[in-house]
C-alpha positions as CSV (number, residue, x, y, z in Angstrom):
1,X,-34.1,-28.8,19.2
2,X,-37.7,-29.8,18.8
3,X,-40.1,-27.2,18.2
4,X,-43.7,-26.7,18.7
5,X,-44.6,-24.3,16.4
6,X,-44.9,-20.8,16.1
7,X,-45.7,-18.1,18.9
8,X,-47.6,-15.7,17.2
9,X,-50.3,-18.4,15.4
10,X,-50.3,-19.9,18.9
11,X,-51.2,-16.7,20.8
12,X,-53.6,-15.9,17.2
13,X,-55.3,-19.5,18.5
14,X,-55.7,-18.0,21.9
15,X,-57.6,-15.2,20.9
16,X,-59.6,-16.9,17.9
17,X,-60.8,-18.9,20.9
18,X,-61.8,-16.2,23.1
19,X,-63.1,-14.2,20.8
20,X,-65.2,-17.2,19.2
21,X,-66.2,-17.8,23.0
22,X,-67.4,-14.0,23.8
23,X,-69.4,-14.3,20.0
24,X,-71.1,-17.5,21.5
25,X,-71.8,-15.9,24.9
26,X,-73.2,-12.9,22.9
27,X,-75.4,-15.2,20.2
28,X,-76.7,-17.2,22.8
29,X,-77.7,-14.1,24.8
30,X,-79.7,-12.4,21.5
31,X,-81.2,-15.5,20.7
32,X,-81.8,-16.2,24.0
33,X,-83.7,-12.6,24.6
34,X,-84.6,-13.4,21.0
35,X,-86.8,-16.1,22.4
36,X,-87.9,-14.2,25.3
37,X,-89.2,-10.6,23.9
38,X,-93.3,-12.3,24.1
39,X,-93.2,-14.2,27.1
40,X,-94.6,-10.9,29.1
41,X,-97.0,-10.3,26.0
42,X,-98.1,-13.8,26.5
43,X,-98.3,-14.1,30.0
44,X,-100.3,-10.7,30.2
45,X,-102.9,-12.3,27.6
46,X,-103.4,-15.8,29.3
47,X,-103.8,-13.4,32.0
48,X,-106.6,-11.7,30.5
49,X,-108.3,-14.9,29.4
50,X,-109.6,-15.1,32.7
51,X,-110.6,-12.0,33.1
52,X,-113.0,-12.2,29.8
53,X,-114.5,-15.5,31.1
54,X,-115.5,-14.1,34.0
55,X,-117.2,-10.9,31.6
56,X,-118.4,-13.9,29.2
57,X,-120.3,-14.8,32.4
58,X,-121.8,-11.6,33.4
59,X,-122.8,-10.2,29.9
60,X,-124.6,-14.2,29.4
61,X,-126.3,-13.7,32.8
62,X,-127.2,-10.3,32.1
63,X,-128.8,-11.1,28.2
64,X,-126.5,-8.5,26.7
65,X,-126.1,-8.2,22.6
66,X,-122.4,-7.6,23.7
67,X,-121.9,-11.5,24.0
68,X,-120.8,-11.8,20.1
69,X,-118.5,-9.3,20.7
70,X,-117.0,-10.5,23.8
71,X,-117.0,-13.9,22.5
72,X,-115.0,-12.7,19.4
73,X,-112.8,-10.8,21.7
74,X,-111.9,-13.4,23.8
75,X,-111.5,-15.8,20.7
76,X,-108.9,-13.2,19.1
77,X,-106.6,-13.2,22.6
78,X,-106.8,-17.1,22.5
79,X,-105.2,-17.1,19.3
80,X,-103.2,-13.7,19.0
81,X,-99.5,-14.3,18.6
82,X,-98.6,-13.9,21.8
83,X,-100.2,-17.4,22.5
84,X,-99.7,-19.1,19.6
85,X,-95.6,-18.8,20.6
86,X,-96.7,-21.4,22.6
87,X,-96.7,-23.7,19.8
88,X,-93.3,-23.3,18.5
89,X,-90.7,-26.0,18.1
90,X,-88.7,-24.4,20.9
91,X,-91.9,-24.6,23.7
92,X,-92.1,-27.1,25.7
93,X,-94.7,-30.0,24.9
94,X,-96.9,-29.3,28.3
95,X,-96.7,-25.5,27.3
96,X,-98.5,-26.8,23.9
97,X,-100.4,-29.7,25.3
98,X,-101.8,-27.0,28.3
99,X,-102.1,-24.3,25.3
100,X,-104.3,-27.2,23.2
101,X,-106.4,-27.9,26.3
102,X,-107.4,-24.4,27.1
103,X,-108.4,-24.4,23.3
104,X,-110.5,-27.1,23.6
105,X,-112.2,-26.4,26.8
106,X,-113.4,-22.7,25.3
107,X,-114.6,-24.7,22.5
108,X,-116.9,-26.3,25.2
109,X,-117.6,-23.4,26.8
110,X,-118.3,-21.7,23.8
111,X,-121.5,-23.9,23.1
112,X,-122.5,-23.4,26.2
113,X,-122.4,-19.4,25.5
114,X,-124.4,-19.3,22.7
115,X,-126.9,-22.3,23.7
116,X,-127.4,-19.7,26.7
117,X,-126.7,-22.8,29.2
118,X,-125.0,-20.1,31.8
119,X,-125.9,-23.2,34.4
120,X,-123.3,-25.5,32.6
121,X,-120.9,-22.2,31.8
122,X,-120.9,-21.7,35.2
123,X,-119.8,-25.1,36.8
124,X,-117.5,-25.7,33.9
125,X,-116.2,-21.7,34.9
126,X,-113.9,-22.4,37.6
127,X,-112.3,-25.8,35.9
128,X,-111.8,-23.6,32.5
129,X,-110.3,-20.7,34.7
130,X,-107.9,-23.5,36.6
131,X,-106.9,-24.3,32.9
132,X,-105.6,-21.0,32.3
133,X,-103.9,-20.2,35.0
134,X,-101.9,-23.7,34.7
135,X,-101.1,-22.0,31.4
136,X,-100.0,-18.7,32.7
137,X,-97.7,-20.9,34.9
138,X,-96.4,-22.8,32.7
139,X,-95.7,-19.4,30.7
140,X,-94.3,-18.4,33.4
141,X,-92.0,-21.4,34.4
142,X,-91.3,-21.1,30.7
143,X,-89.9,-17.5,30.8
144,X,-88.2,-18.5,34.1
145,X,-86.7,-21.4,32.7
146,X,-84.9,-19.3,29.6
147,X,-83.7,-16.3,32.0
148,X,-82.5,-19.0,34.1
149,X,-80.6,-20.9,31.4
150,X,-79.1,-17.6,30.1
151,X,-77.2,-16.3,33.4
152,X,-76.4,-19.9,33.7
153,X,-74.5,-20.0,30.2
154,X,-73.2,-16.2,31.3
155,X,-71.9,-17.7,33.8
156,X,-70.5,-21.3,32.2
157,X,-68.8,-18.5,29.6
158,X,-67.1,-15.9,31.7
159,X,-65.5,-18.8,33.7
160,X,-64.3,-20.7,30.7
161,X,-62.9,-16.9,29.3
162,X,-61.5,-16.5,33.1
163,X,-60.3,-20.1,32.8
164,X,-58.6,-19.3,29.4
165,X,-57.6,-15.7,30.3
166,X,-55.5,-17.4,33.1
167,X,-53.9,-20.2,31.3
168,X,-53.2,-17.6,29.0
169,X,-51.4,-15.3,31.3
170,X,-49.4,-18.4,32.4
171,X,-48.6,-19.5,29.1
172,X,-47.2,-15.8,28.1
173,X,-45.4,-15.6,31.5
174,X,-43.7,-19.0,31.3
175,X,-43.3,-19.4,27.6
176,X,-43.0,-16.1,26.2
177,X,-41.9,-13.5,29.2
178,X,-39.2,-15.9,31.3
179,X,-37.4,-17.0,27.3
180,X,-37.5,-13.2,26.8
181,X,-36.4,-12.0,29.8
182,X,-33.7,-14.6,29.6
183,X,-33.0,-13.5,26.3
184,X,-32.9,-9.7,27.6
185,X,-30.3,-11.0,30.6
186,X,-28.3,-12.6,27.9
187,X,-28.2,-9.2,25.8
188,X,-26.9,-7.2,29.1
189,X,-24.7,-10.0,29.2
190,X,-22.9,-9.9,26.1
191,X,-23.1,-6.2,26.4
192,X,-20.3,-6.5,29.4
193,X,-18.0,-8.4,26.8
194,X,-18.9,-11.6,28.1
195,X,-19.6,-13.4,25.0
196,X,-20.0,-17.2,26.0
197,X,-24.1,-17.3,27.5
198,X,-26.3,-19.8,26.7
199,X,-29.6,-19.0,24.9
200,X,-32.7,-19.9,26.8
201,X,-34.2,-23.4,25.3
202,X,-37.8,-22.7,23.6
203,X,-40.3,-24.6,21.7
204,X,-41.2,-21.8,19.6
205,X,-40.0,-20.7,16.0
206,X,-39.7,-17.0,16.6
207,X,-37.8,-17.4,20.1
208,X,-35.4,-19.9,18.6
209,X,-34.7,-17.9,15.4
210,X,-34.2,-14.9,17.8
211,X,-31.7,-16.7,20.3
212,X,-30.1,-18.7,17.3
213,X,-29.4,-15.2,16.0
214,X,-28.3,-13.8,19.3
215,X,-26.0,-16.9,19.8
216,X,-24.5,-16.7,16.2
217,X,-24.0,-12.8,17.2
218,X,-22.1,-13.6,20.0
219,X,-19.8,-16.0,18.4
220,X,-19.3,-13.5,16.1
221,X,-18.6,-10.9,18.4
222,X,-16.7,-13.4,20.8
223,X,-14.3,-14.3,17.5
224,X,-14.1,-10.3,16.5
225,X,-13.1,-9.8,20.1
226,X,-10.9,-12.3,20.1
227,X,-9.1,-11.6,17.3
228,X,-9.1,-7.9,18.4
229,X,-7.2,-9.3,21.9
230,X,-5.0,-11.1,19.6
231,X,-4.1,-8.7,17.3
232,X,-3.7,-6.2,20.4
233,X,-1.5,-8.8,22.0
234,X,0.9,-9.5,19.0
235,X,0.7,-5.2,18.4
236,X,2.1,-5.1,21.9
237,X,4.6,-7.9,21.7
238,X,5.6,-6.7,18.7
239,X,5.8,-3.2,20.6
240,X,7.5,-4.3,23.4
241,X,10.3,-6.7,21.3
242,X,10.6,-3.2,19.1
243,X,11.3,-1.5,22.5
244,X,13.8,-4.0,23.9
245,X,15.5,-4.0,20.2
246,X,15.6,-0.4,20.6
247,X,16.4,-0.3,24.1
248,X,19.4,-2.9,23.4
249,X,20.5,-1.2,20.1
250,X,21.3,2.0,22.1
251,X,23.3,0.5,24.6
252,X,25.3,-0.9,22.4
253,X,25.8,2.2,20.9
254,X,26.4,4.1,23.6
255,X,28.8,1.6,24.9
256,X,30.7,1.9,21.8
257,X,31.0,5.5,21.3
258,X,31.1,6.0,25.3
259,X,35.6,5.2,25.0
260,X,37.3,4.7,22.1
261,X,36.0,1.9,19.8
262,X,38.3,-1.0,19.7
263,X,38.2,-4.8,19.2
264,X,37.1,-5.6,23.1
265,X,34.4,-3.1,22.2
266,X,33.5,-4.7,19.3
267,X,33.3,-8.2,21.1
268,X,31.5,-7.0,23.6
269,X,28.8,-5.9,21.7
270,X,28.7,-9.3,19.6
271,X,28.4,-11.1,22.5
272,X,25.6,-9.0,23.8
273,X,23.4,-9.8,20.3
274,X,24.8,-13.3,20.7
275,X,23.0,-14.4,24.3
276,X,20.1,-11.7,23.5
277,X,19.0,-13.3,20.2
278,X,20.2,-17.1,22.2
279,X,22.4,-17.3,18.6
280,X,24.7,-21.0,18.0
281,X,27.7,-19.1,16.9
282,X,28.6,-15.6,15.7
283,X,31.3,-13.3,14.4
284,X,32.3,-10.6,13.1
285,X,34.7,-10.0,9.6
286,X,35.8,-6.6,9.6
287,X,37.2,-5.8,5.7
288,X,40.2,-3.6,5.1
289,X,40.8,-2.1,2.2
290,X,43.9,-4.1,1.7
291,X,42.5,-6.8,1.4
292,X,42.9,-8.1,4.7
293,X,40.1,-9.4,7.3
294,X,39.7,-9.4,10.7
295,X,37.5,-11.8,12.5
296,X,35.6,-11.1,15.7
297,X,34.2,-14.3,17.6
298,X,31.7,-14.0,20.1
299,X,32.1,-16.5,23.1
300,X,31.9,-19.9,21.8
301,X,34.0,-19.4,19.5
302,X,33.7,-20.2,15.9
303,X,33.0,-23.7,14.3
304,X,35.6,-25.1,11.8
305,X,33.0,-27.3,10.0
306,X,29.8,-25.6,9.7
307,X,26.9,-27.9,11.5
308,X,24.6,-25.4,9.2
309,X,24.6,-23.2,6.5
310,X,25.7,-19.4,8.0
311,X,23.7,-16.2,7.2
312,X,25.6,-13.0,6.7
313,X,24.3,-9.6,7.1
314,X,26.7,-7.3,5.3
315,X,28.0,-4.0,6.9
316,X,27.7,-1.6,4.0
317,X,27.9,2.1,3.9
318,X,27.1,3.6,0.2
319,X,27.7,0.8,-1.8
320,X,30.9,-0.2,-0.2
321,X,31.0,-3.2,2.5
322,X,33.5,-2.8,5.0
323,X,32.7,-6.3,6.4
324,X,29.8,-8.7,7.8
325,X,28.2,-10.5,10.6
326,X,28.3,-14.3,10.6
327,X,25.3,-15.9,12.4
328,X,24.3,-19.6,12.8
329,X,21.4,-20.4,14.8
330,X,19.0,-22.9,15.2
331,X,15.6,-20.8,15.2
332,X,14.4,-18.2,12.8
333,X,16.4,-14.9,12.4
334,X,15.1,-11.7,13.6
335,X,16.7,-10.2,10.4
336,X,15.5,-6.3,10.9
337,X,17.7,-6.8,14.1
338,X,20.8,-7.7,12.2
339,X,20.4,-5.8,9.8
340,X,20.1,-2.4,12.3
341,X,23.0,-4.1,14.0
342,X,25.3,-4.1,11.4
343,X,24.3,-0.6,10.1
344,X,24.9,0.2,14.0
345,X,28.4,-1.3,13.7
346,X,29.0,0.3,10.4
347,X,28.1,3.3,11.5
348,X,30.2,2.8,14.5
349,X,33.4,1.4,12.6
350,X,32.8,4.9,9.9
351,X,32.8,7.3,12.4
352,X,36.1,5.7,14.3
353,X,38.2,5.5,11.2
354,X,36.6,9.3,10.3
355,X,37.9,10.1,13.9
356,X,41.4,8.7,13.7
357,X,42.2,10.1,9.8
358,X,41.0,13.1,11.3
359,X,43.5,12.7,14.1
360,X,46.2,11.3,12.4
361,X,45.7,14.6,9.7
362,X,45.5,16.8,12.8
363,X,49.3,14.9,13.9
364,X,50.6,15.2,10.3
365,X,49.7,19.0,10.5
366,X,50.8,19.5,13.8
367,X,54.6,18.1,12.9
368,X,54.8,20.6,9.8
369,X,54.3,23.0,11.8
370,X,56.7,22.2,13.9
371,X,59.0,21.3,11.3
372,X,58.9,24.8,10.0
373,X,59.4,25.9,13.5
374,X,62.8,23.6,13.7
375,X,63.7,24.4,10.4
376,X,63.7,28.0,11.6
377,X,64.9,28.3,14.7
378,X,66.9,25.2,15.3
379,X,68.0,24.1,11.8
380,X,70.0,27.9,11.3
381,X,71.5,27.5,15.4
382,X,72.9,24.4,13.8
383,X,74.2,25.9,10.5
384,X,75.7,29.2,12.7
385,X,77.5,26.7,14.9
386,X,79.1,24.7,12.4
387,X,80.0,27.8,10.4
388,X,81.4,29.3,14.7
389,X,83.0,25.3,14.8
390,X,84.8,26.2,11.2
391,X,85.9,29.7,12.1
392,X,86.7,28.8,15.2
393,X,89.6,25.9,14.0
394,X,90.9,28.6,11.6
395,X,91.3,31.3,14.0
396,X,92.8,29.5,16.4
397,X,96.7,29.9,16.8
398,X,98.7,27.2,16.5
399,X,100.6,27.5,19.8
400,X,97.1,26.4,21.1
401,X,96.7,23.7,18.9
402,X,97.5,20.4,20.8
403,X,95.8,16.2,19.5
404,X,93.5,17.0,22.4
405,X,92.1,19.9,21.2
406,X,92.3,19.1,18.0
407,X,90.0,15.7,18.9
408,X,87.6,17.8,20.7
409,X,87.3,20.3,17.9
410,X,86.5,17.5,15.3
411,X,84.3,16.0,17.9
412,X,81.9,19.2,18.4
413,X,82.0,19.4,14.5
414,X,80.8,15.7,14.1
415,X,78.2,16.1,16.9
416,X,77.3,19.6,15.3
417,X,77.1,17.5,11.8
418,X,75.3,14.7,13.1
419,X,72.4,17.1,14.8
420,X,71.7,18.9,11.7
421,X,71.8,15.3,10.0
422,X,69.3,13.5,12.5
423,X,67.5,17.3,12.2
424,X,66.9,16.8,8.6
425,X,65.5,13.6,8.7
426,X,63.4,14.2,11.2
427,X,61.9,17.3,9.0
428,X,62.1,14.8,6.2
429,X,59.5,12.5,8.3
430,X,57.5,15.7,9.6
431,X,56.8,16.5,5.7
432,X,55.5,13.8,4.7
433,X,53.4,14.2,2.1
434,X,50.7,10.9,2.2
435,X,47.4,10.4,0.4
436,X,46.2,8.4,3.2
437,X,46.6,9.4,7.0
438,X,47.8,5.8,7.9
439,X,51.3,4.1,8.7
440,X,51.4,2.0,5.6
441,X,50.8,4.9,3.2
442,X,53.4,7.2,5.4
443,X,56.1,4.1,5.6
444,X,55.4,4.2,1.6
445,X,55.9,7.7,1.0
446,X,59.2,8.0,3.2
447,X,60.6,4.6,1.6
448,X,60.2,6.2,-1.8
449,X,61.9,9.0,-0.7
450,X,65.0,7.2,0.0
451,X,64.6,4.9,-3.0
452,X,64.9,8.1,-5.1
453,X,68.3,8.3,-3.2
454,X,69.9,5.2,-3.8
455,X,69.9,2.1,-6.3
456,X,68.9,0.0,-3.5
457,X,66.2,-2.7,-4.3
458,X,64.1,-1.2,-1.0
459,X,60.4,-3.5,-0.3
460,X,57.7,-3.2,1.9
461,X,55.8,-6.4,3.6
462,X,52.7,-4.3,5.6
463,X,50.4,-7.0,7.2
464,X,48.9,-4.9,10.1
465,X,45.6,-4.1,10.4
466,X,44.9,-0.8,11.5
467,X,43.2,-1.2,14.9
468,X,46.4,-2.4,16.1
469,X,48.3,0.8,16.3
470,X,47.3,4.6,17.4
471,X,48.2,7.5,15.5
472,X,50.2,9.0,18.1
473,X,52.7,5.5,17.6
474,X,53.0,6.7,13.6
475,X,55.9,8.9,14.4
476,X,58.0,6.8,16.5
477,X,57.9,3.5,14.2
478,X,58.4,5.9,10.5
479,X,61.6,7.7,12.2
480,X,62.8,4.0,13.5
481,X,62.6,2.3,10.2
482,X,64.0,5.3,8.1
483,X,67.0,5.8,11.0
484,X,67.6,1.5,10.7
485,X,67.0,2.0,6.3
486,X,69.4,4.8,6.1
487,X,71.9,2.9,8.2
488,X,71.7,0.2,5.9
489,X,72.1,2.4,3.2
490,X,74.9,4.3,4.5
491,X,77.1,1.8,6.1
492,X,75.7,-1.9,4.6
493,X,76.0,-1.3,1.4
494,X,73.4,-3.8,0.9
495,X,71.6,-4.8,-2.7
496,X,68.4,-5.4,-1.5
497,X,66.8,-4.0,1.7
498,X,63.6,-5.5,3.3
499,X,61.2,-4.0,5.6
500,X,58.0,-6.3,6.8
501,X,55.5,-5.5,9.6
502,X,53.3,-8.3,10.7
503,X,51.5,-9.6,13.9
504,X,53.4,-12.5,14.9
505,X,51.6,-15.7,17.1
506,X,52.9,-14.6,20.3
507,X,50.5,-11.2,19.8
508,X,53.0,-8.9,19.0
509,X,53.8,-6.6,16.5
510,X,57.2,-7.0,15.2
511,X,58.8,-4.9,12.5
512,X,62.1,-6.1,10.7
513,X,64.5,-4.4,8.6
514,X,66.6,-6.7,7.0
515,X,69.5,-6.0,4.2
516,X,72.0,-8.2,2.4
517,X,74.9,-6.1,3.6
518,X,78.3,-6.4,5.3
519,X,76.8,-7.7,8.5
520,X,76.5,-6.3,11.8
521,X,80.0,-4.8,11.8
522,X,79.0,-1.3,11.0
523,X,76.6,-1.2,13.8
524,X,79.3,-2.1,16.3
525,X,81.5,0.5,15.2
526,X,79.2,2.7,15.6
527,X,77.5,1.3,18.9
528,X,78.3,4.3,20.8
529,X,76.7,6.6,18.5
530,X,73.4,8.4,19.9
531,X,71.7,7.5,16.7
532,X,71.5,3.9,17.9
533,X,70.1,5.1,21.5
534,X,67.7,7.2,20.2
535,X,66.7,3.8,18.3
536,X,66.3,2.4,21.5
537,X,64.4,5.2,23.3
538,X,61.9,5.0,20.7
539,X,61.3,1.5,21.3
540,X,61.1,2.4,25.1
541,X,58.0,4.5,24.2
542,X,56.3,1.9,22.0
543,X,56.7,-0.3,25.0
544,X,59.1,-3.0,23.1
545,X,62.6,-3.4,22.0
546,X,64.8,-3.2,19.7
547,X,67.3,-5.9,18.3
548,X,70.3,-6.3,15.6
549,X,71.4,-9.7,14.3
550,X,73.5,-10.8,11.6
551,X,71.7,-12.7,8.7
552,X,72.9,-16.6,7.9
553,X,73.9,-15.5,4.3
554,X,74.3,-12.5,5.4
555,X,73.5,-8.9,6.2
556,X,71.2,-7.7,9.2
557,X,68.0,-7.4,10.7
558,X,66.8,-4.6,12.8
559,X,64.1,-6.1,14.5
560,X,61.6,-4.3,16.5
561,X,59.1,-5.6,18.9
562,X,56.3,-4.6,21.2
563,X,52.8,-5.1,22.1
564,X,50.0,-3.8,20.6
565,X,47.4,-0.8,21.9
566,X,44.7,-3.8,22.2
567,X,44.6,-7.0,22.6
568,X,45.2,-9.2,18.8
569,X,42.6,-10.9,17.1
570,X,42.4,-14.5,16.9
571,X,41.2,-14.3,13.0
């Protein structure tokens, strides 16, 4: 922007020129009154000329000695100082010319004075006393003339001060108040946080410095502010995502500690983080300690080649992973997310597991107790009536004794036999002693039990995960298997006896107990035998059934079958 110069040597200008002007106005006055201070003086004394020519006259007439005197007199007015002004440079040239005539005409009249001639002084009186006055006039047109000429130069200088006063008061208003009352309006504008104005356009250094300055502070304030609204804004969008996360990390825990935390649960909550983070594909590996993995797909399913490389976010509770999240997504991770996730699911997973050991030790307590109760109470009914059953056939008298009684006799003593029998495994079961409180550590414990019983080459095949089975199942599936080994035991006599539990395609759990024995045979003959129902009734309870089938090359399998307490994993 072009500029004209600066403001304050402009208004400096201003008033060098007025004050120059109001030192003219006041030299011209002095000098003017300067010139002025004789003109009475000289007026009075041109005055008095004509009054000595007059006593000139009357003191010639009268043939006074005064005459010299009066003649000298009148001679010393003529040329006192007051006159001779009329002379100077400055007069005007009929001031001098009239001043030079009256000199000459009193030289004339002079001569006439001292000649005595008072005829000739007297007709040359009234022409020399005409001379006179026409120089007290022109004196006096003189002195006019210079009083005149100063009140017209007061006059020519307070109009060209007015003049420049005004122009000055314009020039300040327009140049000077209007860009700083602009200025002012665009301050109280920038103080309401409006920081885009526009500076008011001068011609003058100072103003533009100042706006340039105002300007460059209310970019800077306008970028402060802006980064101030930005950094608020991302504060509270990263306040409000931290909310939500919050908000959705609780329901998810709450909806998996609200029933008991299974599989669905688990899927559920995957599926949730899955179409809240807008994730490709996702699952979840649960780790057992066998070795074994469970997989978790959220909807969508799992890829089987990877379009990208998958991130894992490990579930880990003091230093020991139980398992991890498998995410692929297109757009950047949210990683604190996942990472609270899993803890949330590890947390979740702990606390479940804590929860059924604790309930599966609670069970395992909870049948020795009761196995001390049977022991003590039902375990010595049974001894006392197969001691009554044996006391009983001896004291009977043979005129009584008949096949029929005989047969029922034997049969009380074989179901009295078989009770305590079926009672003493069961205690056997109840007393368990396990390291672990789950089925694969119990169906361990009571296998090694009978393998310290017999020769028999007895193996375990345990591919279940634990989520597939409640506690409260344990019982029923230990006394099955150890009712179906013994069997074998007893009656196949079998070299090697198998036992496998695995998840089969179809989604259910089957358990086999397969020997190498005789075959089936044994079980037929011994069909009727409640030993076999009460295989049968525990099978009822786990919802499934239970089968026997001869082996190709021989033997059997005791298979048992039924569903699972949740629905299988596709893993």
């Amino acid at each position: 922007m072009f500029t004209r110069g600066s403001l304050t040597s402009t208004i400096l200008s201003l008033m060098l020129i007025l004050i120059l002007l109001s030192s003219s106005l006041a030299v011209f006055s002095i000098v003017n009154l300067t010139f002025s201070l004789g003109d009475a003086k000289g007026i009075n004394a041109s005055g008095s000329l004509r009054m000595q020519s007059y006593r000139l006259l009357l003191y010639t007439n009268a043939g006074s000695s005064n005459t010299d005197e009066k003649i000298t007199a009148f001679e010393n007015t003529l040329s006192s100082e007051a006159l001779k002004r009329s002379l100077q440079w400055y007069s005007p040239k009929e001031l001098r010319d009239q001043y030079l005539l009256v000199i000459d005409k009193w030289q004339v009249m002079r001569v006439y004075i001292e000649e005595g001639n008072t005829r000739l002084y007297s007709a040359s009186l009234t022409d020399f006393v005409d001379t006179i006055d026409t120089l007290v006039l022109k004196m006096e047109l003189f002195a006019a003339f210079k009083l005149k000429l100063l009140v017209i130069g007061q006059i020519i200088g307070l109009s060209i001060l007015l003049v420049i006063a005004f122009f000055a008061v314009v020039f300040t208003r327009k140049r000077v108040v209007k860009p700083l009352q602009l200025l002012m309006d665009s301050a109280a504008t920038i103080s309401k946080g409006n920081f885009k104005v526009e500076m008011p356009k001068t011609g003058y250094i100072e103003l533009t410095a100042l706006g340039n300055a105002l300007q460059k502070t209310a970019a800077e304030l306008a970028h402060l502010y802006g980064d101030l609204e930005n950094q608020v804004n991302e504060k509270t969008l990263a306040l409000t995502r931290a909310n939500n996360e919050l908000k959705f990390l609780y329901d998810n825990l709450v909806m998996l500690h609200a029933d008991k935390l299974d599989y669905k649960a688990l899927q559920s909550a995957i599926n949730q983080l899955k179409y809240y983070e807008d994730l490709t594909f996702l699952r979840l590996v649960v780790e057992h300690e066998d070795g074994s993995k469970d997989v978790i797909k959220a909807e969508g399913g799992w890829p089987d080649a990877l379009p990208t490389k998958s991130v894992q976010f490990p579930l880990l509770i003091e230093n020991t992973q139980m398992g991890y999240l498998d995410v692929i997504s297109n757009k950047p991770l949210n990683k604190l997310l996942f990472e609270n996730f899993a803890m949330m699911l590890t947390r979740s997973i702990t606390i479940h597991n804590a929860s059924e050991q604790r309930q599966q030790l609670a069970l395992l307590e909870e049948r020795a107790v009761i196995a001390r109760e049977l022991h003590d109470s039902i375990g010595q009914l049974l001894s006392f009536l197969k001691i009554q059953v044996s006391l009983l056939r001896k004291s009977l008298d043979y005129s009584c004794r008949n096949p029929e009684v005989e047969g029922q006799l034997t049969e009380i003593n074989e179901g009295v036999s078989t009770a305590y029998v079926q009672l003493r495994e069961l205690l056997s079961t109840f007393r368990l002693t396990i390291k672990e409180p789950n089925l694969s550590q119990a169906i361990e414990v009571m296998l090694d039990q009978l393998r310290h019983q017999t020769n028999i080459n007895i193996q375990l095949k345990y591919k279940l995960s634990v989520h597939l089975l409640e506690a409260k199942q344990h019982i029923h599936i230990l006394q099955l298997i150890r009712e179906a080994t013994l069997n074998a035991i007893k009656h196949a006599n079998p070299a090697h006896i198998v036992v496998d539990c695995q998840l089969t395609d179809n989604g259910m759990i089957t358990i086999t107990i397969c020997d190498d024995g005789i075959g089936v045979t044994h079980l037929a003959e011994r069909d009727q035998h409640f030993g076999i129902g009460i295989m049968h009734e525990r099978a009822n309870k786990l919802n499934g059934i239970v089968s026997f089938n001869s082996n190709q090359l021989g033997g059997t399998t005791v298979t048992l079958s039924f569903p699972p307490q949740q629905e299988p994993l596709n893993g």
